[in-house]
KEFI-607229 format. One line per 10 residues: number of its first residue (from 1); for each residue x, y, z of C-alpha. Coordinates in steps of 0.001 Angstrom, whole numbers, plus 500000, padded with zeros to 6 digits. Each point is the difference from the previous one (the first is absolute). Layout:
BEGIN
NUM = X/Y/Z  ...
END
This chain:
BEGIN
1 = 415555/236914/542184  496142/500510/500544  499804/500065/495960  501521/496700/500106  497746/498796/503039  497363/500676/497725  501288/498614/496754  500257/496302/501960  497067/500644/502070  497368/502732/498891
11 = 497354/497665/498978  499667/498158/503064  500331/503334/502497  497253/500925/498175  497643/496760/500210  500713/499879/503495  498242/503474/500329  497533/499665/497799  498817/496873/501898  500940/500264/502995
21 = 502712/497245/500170  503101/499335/501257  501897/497885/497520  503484/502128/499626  500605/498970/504171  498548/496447/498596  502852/500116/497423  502873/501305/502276  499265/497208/502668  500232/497328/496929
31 = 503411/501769/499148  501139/500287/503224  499379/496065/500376  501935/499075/497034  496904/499178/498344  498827/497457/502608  496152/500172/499241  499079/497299/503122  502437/502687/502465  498311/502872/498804
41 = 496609/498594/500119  500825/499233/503443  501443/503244/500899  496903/502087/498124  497678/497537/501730  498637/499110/496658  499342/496227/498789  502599/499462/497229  497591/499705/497466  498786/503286/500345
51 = 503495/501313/499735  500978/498397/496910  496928/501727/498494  500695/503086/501159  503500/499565/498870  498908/499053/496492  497665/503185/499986  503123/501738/500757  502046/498766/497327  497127/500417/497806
61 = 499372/503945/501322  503664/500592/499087  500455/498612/496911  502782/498139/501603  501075/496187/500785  500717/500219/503809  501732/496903/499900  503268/501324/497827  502900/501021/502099  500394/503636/498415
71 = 496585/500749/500325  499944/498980/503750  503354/502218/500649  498130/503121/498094  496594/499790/501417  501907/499562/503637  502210/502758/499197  497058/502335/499115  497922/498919/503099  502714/501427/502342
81 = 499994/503061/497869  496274/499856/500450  500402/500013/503728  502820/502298/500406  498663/502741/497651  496263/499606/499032  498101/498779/503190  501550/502527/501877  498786/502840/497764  496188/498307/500321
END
């Protein structure tokens, strides 16, 4: 499962060390709002624009279009695994 975490995810777990960021908890509260960018913005306390840049560097970190269904269902599913399994062992 943590293989598969980082298949879906590596690249960004590793920007967000490398610069000190926090965009995987950025992209789990977009997935966890259905992909509500003005209700996460609000929830992040971040002004929307601001989000949908950071959710375009996302995308473009990843390799991956955040907007397709799939994609969204993977890169949810590996940011549980993330938390259940990785974090812990930080």
């Amino acid at each position: 499962m943590v293989e598969y975490c980082y298949d879906n995810l590596g690249s960004l777990i590793k920007y967000d060390k490398n610069n000190n960021e926090n965009l995987c908890y950025h992209l789990e509260r977009f997935l966890l709002n259905n992909g509500n960018i003005a209700e996460t913005a609000r929830e992040l306390f971040l002004h929307s624009n601001t989000l949908s840049y950071q959710l375009k560097k996302i995308s473009k970190i990843l390799e991956k279009d955040i907007n397709d269904a799939r994609v969204r269902f993977n890169l949810f599913f590996a940011l549980m695994i993330k938390k259940l399994f990785v974090d812990r062992k930080e």
